[in-house]
N, C-alpha and C positions, 0 to 999 in steps of 0.2 A: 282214630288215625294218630299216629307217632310221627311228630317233626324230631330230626336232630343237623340242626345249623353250625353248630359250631365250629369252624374250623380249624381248632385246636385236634378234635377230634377224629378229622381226618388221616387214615394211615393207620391205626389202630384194624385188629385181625380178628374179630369175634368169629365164631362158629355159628356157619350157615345150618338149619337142617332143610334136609332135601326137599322136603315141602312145603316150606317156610320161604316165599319170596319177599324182599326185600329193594326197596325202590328207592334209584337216584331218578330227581329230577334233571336234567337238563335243558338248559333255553341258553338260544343262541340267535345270535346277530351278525349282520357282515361289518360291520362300522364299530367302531369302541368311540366316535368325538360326536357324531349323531344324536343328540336330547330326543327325537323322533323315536332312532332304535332302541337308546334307550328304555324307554317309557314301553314299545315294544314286548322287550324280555319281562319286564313286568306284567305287563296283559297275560304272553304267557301261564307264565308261575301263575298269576291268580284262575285262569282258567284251570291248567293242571291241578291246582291243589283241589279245586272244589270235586273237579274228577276224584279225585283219590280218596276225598271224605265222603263222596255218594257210593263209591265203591269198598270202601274200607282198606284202602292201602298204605302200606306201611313205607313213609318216606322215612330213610335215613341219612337222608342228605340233599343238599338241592345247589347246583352248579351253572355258572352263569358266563358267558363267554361272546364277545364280541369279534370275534375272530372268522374272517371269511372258512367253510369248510369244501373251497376250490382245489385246493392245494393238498395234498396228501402230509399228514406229518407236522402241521401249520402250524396247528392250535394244541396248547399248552393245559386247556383246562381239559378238554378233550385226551388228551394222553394220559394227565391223571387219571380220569374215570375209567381208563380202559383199566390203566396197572393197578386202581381199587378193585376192580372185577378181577383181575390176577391172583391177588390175597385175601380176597371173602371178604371185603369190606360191604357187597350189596352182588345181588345177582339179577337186579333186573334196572327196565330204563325206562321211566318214565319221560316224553318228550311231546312236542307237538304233535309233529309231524318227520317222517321219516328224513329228508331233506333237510333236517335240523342235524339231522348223526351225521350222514355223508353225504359229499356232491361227487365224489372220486374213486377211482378201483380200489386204493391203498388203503384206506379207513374203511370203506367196506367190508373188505376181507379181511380185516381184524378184525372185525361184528362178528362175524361168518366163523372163523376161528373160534370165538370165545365159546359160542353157541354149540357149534362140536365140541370144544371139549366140556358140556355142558357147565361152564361156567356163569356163561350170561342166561338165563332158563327162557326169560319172556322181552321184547322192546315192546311196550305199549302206548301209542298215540289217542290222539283226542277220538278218532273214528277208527283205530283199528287197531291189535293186537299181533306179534310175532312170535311163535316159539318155535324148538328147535323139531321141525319137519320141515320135509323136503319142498313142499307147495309154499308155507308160509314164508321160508327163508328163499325161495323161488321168486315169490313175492313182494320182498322184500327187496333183494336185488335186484329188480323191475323197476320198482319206484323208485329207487338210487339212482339207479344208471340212466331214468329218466331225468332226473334234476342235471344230472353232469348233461344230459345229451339238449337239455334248455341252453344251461350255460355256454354250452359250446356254441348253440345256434346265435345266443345274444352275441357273444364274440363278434360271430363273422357278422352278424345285423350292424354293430356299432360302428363296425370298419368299415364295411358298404357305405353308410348314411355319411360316415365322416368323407369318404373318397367322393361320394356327390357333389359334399358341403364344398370341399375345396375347390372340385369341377365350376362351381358355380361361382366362384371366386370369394367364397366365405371364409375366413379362419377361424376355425375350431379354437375354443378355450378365451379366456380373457384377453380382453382388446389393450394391444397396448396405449400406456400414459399418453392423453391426448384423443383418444380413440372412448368411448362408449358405447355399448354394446344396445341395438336396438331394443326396446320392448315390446312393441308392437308386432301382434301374433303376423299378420300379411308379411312380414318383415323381420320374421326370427333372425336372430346372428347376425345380422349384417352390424358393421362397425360403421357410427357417424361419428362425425367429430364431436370433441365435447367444448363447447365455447367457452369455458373458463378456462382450457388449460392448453387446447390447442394452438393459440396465438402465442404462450408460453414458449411450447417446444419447438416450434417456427421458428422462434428467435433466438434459440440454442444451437440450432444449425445455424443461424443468421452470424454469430457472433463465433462459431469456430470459425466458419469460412472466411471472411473478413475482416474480422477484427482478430483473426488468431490467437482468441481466448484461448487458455489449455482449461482441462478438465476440472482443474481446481480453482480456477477462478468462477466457473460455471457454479460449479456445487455454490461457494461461498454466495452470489449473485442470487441464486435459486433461495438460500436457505437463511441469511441475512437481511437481504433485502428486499426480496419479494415476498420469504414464507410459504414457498412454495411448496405444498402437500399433493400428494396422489388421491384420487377418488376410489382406490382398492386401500382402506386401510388408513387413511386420513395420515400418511407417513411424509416424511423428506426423503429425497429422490439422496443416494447414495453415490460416492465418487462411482461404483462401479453399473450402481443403475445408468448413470449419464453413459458412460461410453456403451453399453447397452443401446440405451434409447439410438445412439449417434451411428451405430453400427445395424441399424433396422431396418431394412432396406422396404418394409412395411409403410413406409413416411411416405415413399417417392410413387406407392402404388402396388408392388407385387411381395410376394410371401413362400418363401419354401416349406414345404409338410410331407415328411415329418421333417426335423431339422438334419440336416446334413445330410441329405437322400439323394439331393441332385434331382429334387422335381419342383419346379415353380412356378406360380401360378400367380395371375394377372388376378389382381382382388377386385372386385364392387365398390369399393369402397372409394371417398372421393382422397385424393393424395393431400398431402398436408405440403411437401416441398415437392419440386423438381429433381429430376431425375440430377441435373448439372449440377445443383448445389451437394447434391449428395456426394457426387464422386468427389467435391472442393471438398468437404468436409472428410472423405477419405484419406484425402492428402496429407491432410492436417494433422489427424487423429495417427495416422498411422506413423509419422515421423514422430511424435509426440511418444506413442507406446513405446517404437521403438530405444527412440532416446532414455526414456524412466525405466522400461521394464528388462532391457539386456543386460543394464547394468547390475553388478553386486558389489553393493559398498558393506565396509567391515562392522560398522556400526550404528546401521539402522535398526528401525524397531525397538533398541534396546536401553532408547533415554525417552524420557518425557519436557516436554518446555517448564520450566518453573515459575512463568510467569503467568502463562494461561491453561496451561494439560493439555495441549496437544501433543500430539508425539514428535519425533526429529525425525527431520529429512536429509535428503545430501544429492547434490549438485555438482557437476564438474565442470570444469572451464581448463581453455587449452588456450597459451601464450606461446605466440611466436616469437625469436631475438630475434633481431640483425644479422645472426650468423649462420640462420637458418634454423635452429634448433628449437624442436618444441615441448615444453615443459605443461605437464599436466598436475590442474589443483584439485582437489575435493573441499567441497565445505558442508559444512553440516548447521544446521538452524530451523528453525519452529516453521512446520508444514500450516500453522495457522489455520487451521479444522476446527477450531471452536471460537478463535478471535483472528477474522483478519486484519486487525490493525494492531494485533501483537507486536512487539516492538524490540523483541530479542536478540536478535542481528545474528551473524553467521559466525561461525571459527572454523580455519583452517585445518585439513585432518593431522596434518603435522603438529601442531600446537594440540589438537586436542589429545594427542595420544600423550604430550609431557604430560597435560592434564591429567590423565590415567596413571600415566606413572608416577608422578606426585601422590594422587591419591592412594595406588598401592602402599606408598610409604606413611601413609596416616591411618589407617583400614585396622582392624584385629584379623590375625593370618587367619581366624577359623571362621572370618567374614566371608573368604574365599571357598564357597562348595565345590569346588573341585581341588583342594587343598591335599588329597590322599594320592588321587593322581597324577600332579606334582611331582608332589615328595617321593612315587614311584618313577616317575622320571628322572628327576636327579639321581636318583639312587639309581638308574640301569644305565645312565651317562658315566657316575663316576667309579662304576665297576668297569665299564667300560673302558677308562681313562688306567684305572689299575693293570687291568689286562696288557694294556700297551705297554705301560711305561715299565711295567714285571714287580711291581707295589704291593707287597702284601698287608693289605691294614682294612680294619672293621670301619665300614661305611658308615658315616653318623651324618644325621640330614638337620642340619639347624633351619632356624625358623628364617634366617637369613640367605639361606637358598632358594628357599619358596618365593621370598620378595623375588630375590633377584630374575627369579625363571619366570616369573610372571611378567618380570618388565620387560627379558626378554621377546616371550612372544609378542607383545606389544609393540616393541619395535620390529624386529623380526620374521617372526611367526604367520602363518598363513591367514586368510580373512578368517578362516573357518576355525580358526584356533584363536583367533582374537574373540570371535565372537561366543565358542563355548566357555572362553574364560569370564566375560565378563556378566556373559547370561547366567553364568551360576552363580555370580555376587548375590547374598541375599537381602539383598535391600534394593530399593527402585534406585536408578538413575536418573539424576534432574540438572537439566541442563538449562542455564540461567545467565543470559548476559556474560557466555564466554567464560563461566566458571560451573566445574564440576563438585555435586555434593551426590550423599547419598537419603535418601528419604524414607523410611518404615512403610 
């Protein structure tokens, strides 16, 4: 028997003779993260090979693929081996079992194809052999079309079982934080509480509803002071895991499936809060989004705190005169994600844009990655400016234009253009007791 592994050597076009067949192995899996499947493909390959050294067969390659063959077209190592059967790299296929090549019409019929134009000559498995006649390739697309026609039935089976599960007030899939999933066979799926962590998330509703925590004092509370981890993943619950958790109407008893279907379903499970507290925490949660998440400030995201790393926030506040007249601030200060007792304090977005504009004037202009874009804009302004005034003179762009149009948009210029200006600085942004630097 002749092995050739290498996959260097793949792609190369040696000359088949007509009666000289030549064998790719293939082994396949549905899973590629699987250690099981894995280990799997293996078994395989060591079964086939031994087949091929009691037989005498000539493997010139051996091809390994964890890619479902559901789907027509999917699988990546599988289209190689077809376009090496294309070019004479091998004309035959050594596999398990037929059900390894294809579950679907589409990869079938390219078997089917290859074998008419007598390019693929023979597919041989552990217990059976296909060449190109009508019975065998008859046969062949028999036992094809029988795996897709399994497949199809597990399909409808899975949905069925799932659409009972929910009937019965179960929810399919991992129990949310707070929830553990029973063990016990009399008892499959059902979610009990878990007593480490349920008295936890009881108290997360507890504290939106009436203490009018917001989301981030939660996380910090969670993550500071209690150390609070999930039992999927030994992880910290996430600003977004929380309004998750708070938005689960799974806590108060019922569950929609699939999500957003408009079918809900009264669970088994015992409730962790009431239904009233929930709607409280509705209230809460939702003025809250509303207030953080409609707004766009010009420069979020785009500083870090310099005392602790966390990133910068911004906040608005609205002042009334005497004369009726109301005057809107923004401030911006350390969102306090890694230290809440960070001690940064806030600036004003008017002060912090002199801030910007000062630093434009201390920067190297080619600090500015958007500096060519600029300099194109000055330059179609002051053709612009020629046009009018009837000017004929060659347009020169000093480096003192660029400052200037960049303080511009700063003062000026729209959020969206504050913010591509200064996301293209290439240096971080560190914002530190009311004074801006830039950081590598």
């Amino acid at each position: 028997m002749q092995t050739l592994l290498e996959t260097s050597q793949i792609g190369s076009s040696p000359t088949i003779v007509a009666d000289k067949i030549k064998y790719c192995l293939y082994a396949r899996k549905s899973t590629e993260s699987d250690e099981k499947q894995a280990l799997s493909i293996d078994s395989q390959i060591k079964e086939m090979l031994q087949i091929a050294e009691r037989e005498g067969l000539e493997i010139v390659d051996i091809r390994r693929e964890s890619h479902s063959a559901k789907d027509s077209g999917q699988r990546p190592v599988y289209q190689e081996l077809l376009e090496d059967i294309r070019r004479g790299r091998f004309n035959a296929i050594l596999t398990w079992a037929p059900d390894r090549l294809s579950r679907n019409a589409g990869d079938l019929g390219s078997l089917v194809d290859l074998m008419d134009q007598r390019l693929l000559l023979e597919i041989k498995t552990h217990g059976q052999h296909f060449h190109n006649s009508p019975n065998e390739k008859f046969l062949l697309m028999i036992l094809c079309s029988q795996a897709k026609l399994d497949n199809d039935n597990k399909s409808i089976n899975v949905k069925r079982g799932l659409r009972t599960r929910v009937e019965m007030g179960l929810l399919p899939g991992r129990a949310p934080t707070g929830y553990l999933k029973e063990k016990r066979m009399d008892r499959k799926c059902e979610s009990i509480l878990d007593p480490d962590r349920a008295p936890v998330i009881k108290k997360i509703f507890e504290k939106v509803a009436y203490e009018k925590c917001s989301g981030r004092k939660i996380y910090n509370w969670l993550k500071f002071e209690l150390n609070f981890k999930t039992e999927a993943g030994n992880k910290s619950l996430s600003l977004s895991n929380i309004y998750t958790i708070l938005q689960n109407p799974f806590y108060y008893g019922v569950f929609e499936y699939p999500k957003n279907s408009g079918r809900w379903y009264q669970g088994k499970h015992e409730p962790l809060i009431t239904k009233e507290l929930f709607d409280l925490v509705q209230e809460q949660t939702t003025r809250s989004v509303i207030r953080t998440e409609s707004k766009e400030f010009a420069f979020t995201r785009l500083m870090e705190c310099g005392l602790c790393g966390s990133g910068v926030t911004a906040d608005e506040k609205f002042k009334k005169q005497k004369n009726g007249n109301i005057h809107r601030h923004v401030y911006y200060g350390c969102n306090k994600s890694k230290d809440p007792s960070c001690k940064s304090g806030y600036i004003n977005e008017i002060d912090l844009i002199e801030k910007f504009i000062g630093l434009i004037d201390t920067i190297d202009i080619d600090e500015i990655g958007i500096k060519e874009k600029i300099k194109a804009e000055v330059e179609r302004f002051k053709k612009f400016q020629q046009a009018i005034l009837g000017v004929k003179a060659k347009v020169e762009i000093a480096e003192l234009d660029i400052r200037n149009y960049a303080k511009y948009l700063l003062r000026e210029g729209a959020d969206v253009e504050k913010r591509e200006l200064l996301g293209c600085l290439r240096s971080k942004i560190v914002l530190s007791e009311k004074i801006i630097s830039l950081s590598v």
